[in-house]
NUTI-202935 format. One record per residue (C-alpha): residue number from 1; x, y, z; residue in three letters. Coordinates in nm, 3 decimals. Layout:
<site><lumnu>NUM</lumnu><east>X</east><north>Y</north><up>Z</up><nuvo>ALA</nuvo></site>
...
***
This chain:
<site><lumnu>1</lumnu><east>0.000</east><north>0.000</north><up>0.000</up><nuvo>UNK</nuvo></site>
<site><lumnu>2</lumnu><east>0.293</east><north>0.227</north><up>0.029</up><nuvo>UNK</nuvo></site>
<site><lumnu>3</lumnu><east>0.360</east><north>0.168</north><up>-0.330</up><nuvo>UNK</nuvo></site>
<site><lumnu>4</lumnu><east>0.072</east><north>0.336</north><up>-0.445</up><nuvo>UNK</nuvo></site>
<site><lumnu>5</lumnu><east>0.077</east><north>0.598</north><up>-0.196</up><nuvo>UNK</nuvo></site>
<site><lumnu>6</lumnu><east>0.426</east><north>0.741</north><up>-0.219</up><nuvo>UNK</nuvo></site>
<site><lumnu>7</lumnu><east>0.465</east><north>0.682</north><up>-0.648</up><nuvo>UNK</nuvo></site>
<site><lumnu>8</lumnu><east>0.534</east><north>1.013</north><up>-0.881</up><nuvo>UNK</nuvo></site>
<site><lumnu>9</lumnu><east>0.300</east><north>0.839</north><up>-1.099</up><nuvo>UNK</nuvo></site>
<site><lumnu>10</lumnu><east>-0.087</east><north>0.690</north><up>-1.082</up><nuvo>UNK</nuvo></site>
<site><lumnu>11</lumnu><east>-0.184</east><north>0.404</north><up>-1.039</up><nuvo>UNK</nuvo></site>
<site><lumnu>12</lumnu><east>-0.470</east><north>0.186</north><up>-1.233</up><nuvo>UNK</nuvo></site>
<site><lumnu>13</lumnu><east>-0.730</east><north>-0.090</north><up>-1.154</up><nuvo>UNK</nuvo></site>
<site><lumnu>14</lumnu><east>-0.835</east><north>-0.261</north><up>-1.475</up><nuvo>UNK</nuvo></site>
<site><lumnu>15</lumnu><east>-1.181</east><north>-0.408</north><up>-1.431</up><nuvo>UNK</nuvo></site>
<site><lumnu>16</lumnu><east>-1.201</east><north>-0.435</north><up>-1.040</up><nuvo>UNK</nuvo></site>
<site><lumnu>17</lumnu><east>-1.547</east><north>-0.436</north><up>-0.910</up><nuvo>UNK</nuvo></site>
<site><lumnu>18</lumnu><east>-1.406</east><north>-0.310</north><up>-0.596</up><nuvo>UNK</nuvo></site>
<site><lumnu>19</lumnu><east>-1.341</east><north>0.039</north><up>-0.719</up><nuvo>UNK</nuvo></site>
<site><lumnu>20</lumnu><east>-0.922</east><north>0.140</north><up>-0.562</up><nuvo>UNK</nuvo></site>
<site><lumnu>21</lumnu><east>-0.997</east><north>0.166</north><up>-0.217</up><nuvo>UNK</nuvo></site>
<site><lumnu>22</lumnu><east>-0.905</east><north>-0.194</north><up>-0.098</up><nuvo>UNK</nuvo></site>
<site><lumnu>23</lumnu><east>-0.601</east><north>-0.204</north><up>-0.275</up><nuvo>UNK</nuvo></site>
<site><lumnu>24</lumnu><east>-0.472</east><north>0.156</north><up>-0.096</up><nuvo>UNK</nuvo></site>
<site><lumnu>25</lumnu><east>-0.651</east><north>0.147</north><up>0.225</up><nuvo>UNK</nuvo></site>
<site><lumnu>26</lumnu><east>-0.486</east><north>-0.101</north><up>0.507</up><nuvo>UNK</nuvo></site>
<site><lumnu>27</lumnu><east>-0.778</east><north>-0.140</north><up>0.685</up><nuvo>UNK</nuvo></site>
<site><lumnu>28</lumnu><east>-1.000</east><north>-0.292</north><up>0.387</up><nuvo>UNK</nuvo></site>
<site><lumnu>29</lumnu><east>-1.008</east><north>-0.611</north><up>0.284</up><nuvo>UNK</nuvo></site>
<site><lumnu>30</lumnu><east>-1.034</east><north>-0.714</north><up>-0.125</up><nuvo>UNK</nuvo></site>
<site><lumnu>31</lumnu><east>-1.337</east><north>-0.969</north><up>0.008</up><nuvo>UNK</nuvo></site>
<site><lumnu>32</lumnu><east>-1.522</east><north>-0.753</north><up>0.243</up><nuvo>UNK</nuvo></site>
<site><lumnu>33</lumnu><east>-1.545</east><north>-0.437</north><up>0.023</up><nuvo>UNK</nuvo></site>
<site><lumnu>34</lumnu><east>-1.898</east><north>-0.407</north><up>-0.169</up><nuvo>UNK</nuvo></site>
<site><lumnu>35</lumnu><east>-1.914</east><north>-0.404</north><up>-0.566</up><nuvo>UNK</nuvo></site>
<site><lumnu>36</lumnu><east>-1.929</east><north>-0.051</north><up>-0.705</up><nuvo>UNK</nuvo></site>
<site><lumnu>37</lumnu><east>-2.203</east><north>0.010</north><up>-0.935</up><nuvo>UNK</nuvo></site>
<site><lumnu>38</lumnu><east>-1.998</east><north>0.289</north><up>-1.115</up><nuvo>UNK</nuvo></site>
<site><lumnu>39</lumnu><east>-1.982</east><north>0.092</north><up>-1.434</up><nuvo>UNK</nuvo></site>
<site><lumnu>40</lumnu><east>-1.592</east><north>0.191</north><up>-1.456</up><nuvo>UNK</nuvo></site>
<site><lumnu>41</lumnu><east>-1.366</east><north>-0.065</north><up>-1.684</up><nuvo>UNK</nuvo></site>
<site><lumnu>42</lumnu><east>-1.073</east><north>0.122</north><up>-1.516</up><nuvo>UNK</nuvo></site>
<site><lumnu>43</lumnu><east>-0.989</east><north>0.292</north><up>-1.172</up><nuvo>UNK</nuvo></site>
<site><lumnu>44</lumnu><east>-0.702</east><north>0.484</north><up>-1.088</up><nuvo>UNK</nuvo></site>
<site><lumnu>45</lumnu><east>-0.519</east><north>0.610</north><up>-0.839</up><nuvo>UNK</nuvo></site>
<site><lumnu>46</lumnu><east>-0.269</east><north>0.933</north><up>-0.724</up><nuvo>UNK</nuvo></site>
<site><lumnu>47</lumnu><east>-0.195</east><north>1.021</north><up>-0.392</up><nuvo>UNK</nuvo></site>
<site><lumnu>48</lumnu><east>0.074</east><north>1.321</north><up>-0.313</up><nuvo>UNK</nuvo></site>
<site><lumnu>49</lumnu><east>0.122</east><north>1.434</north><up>0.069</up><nuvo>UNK</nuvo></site>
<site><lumnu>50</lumnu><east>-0.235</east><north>1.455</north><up>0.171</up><nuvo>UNK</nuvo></site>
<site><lumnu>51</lumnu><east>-0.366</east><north>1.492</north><up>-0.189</up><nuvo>UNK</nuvo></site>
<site><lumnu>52</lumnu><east>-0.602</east><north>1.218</north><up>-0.345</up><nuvo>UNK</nuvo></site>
<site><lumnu>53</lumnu><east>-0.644</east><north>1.207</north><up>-0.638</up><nuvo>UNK</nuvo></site>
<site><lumnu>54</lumnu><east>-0.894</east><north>0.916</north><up>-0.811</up><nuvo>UNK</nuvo></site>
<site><lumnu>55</lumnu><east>-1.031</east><north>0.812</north><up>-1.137</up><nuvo>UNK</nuvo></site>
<site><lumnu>56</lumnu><east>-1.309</east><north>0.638</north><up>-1.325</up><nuvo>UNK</nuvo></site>
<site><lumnu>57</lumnu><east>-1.323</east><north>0.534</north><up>-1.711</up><nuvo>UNK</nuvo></site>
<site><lumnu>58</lumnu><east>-1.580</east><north>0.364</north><up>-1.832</up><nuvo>UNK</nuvo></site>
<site><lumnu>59</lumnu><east>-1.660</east><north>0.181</north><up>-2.173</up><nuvo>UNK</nuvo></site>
<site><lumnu>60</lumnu><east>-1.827</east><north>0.347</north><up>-2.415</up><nuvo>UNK</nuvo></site>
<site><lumnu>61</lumnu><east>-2.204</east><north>0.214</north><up>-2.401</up><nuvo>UNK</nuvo></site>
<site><lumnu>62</lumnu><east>-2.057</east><north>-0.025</north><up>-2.158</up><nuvo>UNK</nuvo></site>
<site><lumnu>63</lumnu><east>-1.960</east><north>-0.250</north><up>-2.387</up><nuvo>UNK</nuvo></site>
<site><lumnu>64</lumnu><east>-1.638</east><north>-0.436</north><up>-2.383</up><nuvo>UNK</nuvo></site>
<site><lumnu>65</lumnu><east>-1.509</east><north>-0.458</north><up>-2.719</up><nuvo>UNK</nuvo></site>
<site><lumnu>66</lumnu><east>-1.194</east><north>-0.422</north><up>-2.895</up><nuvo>UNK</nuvo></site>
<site><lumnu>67</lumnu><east>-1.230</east><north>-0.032</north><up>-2.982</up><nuvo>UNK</nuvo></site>
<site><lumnu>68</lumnu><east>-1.388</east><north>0.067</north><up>-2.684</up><nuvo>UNK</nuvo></site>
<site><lumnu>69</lumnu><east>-1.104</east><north>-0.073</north><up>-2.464</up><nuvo>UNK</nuvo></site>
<site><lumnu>70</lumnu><east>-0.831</east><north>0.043</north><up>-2.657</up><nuvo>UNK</nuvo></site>
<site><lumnu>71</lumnu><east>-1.014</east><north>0.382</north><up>-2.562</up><nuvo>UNK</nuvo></site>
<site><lumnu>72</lumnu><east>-0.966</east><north>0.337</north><up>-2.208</up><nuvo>UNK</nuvo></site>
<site><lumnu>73</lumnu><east>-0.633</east><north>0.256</north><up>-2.240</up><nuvo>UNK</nuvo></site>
<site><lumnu>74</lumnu><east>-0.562</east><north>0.544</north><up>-2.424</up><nuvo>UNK</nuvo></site>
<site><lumnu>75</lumnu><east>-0.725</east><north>0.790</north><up>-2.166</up><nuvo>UNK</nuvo></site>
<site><lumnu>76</lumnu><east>-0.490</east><north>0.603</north><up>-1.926</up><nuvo>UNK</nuvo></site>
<site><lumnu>77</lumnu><east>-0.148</east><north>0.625</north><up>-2.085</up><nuvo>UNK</nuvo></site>
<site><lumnu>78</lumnu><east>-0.258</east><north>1.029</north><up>-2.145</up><nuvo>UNK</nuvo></site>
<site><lumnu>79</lumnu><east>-0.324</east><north>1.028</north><up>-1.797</up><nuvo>UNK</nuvo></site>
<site><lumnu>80</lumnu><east>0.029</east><north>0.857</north><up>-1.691</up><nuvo>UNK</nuvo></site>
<site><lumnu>81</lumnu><east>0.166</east><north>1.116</north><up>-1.962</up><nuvo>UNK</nuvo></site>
<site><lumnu>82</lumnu><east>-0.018</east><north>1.435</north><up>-1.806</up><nuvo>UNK</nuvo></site>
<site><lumnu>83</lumnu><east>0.148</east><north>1.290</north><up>-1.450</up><nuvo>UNK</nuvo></site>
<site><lumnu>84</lumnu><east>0.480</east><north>1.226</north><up>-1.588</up><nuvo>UNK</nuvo></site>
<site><lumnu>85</lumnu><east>0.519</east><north>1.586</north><up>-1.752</up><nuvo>UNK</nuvo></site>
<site><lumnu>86</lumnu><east>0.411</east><north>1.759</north><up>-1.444</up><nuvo>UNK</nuvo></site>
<site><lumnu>87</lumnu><east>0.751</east><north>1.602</north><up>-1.273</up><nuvo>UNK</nuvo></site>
***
């Protein structure tokens, strides 16, 4: 969990019904931690000092298919790249 709270960079879930909190938060466990009913493909992750930051990205028309996931990717890796400029 220290990983993903002290990285210069963000941090992704790909299709985890669990949203990011269990994997960054000690005190949850994977199991015990309700679905989300966001609908996101993708969740990810920044923390810096105090500073959360989280994200959602979804399919488009919540479908999983080739185009629409190579979209989410995308917005990712843009994401990493907005992060990774900033430093």
């Amino acid at each position: 969990m220290k990983t993903y709270k002290n990285s210069v960079i963000p941090f992704f879930f790909i299709e985890s019904k669990k949203s990011y909190i269990p994997f960054v938060d000690k005190e949850t466990e994977y199991e015990d931690f309700p679905d989300t009913k966001s609908g996101d493909y993708a969740a990810g992750y920044y923390q810096n000092g105090e500073d959360e930051t989280y994200w959602g990205y979804g399919l488009y028309n919540n479908t999983a298919n080739e185009i629409n996931i190579f979209d989410v990717y995308s917005r990712i890796f843009r994401t990493i790249e907005i992060f990774s400029n900033e430093k």
